[in-house]
C-alpha positions in Angstrom: 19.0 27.5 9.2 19.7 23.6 9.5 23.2 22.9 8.0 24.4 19.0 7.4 27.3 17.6 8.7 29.1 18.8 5.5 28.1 22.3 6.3 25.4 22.0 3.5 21.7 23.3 4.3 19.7 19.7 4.2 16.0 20.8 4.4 14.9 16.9 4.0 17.4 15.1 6.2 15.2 14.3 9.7 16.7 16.5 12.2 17.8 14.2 15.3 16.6 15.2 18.6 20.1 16.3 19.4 20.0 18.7 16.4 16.7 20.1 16.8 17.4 21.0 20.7 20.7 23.0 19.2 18.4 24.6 16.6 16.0 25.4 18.8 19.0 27.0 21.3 20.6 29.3 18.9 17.4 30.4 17.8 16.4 31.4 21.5 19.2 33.2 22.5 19.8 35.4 19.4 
């Protein structure tokens, strides 16, 4: 769902506010 900036899924990393808005986006509009 979440992938790092090396394309790997990071389930730990803290998800920026910048990132979670995009999440939240594609997850919306699918």
């Amino acid at each position: 769902m979440a992938l790092g900036d090396d394309g790997y899924f990071k389930p730990n990393d803290p998800l920026t506010r910048a990132q979670f808005g995009a999440l939240m986006y594609r997850a919306m509009n699918r």
